[in-house]
VOLOLO-930710 format. One line per 4 residues: number of its first residue (from 1); for each residue x, y, z of C-alpha. Coordinates in pm, 1 decimal, m for minus. Last residue first. Example, Ala and Ser with C-alpha at 12.3 -4.5 7.8 and 13.67 -1.06 7.14 Angstrom:
BEGIN
2> 1367.0,m106.0,714.0 | 1230.0,m450.0,780.0
end
This chain:
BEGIN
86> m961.9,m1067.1,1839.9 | m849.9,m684.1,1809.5 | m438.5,m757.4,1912.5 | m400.7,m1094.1,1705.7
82> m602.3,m900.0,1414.6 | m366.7,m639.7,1376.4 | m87.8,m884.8,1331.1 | m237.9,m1078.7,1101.8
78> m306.2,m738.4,882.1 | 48.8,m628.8,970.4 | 197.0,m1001.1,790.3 | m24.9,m939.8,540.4
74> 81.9,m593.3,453.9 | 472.6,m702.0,482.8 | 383.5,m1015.0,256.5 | 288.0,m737.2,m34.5
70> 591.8,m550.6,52.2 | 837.1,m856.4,17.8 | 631.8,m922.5,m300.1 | 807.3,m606.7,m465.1
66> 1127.1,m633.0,m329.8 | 1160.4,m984.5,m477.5 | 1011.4,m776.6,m804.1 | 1276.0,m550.9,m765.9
62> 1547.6,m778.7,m675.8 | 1497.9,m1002.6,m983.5 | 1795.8,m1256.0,m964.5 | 1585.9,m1570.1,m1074.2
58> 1642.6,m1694.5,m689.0 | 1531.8,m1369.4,m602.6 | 1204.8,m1395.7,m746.9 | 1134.8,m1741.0,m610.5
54> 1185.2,m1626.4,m266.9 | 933.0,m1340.4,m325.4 | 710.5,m1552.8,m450.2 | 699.4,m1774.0,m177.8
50> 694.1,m1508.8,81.1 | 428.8,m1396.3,m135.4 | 194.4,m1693.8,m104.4 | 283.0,m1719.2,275.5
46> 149.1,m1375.3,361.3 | m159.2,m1471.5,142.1 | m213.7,m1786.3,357.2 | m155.1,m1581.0,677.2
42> m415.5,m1324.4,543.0 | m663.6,m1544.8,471.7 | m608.4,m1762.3,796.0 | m635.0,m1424.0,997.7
38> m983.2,m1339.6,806.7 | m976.3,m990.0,688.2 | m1003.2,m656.2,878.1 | m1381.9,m524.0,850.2
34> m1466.5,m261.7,590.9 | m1525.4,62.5,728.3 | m1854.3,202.6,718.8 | m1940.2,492.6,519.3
30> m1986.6,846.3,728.0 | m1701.9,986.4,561.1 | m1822.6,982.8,193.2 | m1585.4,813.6,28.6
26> m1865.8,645.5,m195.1 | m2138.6,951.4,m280.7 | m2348.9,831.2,m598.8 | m2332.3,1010.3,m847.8
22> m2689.7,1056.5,m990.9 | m2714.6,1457.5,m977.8 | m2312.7,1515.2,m1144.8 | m2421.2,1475.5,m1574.3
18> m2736.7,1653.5,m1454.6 | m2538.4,1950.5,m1418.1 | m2484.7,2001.2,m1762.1 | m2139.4,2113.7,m1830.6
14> m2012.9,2434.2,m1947.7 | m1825.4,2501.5,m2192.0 | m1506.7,2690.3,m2092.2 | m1452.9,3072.9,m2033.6
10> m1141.5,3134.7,m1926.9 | m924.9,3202.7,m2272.3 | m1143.9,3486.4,m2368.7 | m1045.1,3566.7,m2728.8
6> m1074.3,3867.2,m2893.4 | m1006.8,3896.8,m3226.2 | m909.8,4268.8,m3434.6 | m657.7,4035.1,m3686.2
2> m455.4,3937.9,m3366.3 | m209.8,4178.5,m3389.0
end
C-alpha cells in the first residue's frame, strides 16, 4: 500500500533547548502591576474619542463611531477608577 514505508507521523524535529534558556519571563505573576494613568491623561484621551466618535457619525460610519465610543468608555472607567483610589 504504501510501497513497504513506514511513516511515524508524531515524531517532529526537535528543538534545541537553548533556543527557550534566555527568555525572559514577562507575565510571570509576581511582576508588578503598572500604575493607573494620570486622571488628566485619561480625561484628555476620553475627550479625544468623544470627538472622534462624534465626527464618525456625522460621516455615517456607525462602526467606527461604535468603535471610539469603546475607546472613550475605557477612559471614562480609568477616570473613574482613579476618583475612588486617589
Amino acid at each position: 500500500m504504501n510501497g513497504g514505508r513506514i511513516k511515524n507521523r508524531n515524531t517532529r524535529h526537535a528543538r534545541p533547548t537553548s533556543a527557550y534558556a534566555n527568555r525572559s519571563h514577562r507575565g510571570s505573576s509576581n511582576s508588578a502591576r503598572p500604575q493607573p494613568q494620570d486622571f488628566h491623561n485619561a480625561q484628555r484621551n476620553y475627550e479625544r474619542y468623544v470627538t472622534l466618535a462624534q465626527a464618525e457619525a456625522l460621516s455615517g460610519n456607525a462602526i467606527g463611531a461604535e468603535n471610539y465610543y469603546q475607546h472613550a468608555e475605557h477612559h471614562y472607567r480609568i477616570m473613574s477608577s482613579d476618583k475612588v483610589t486617589t
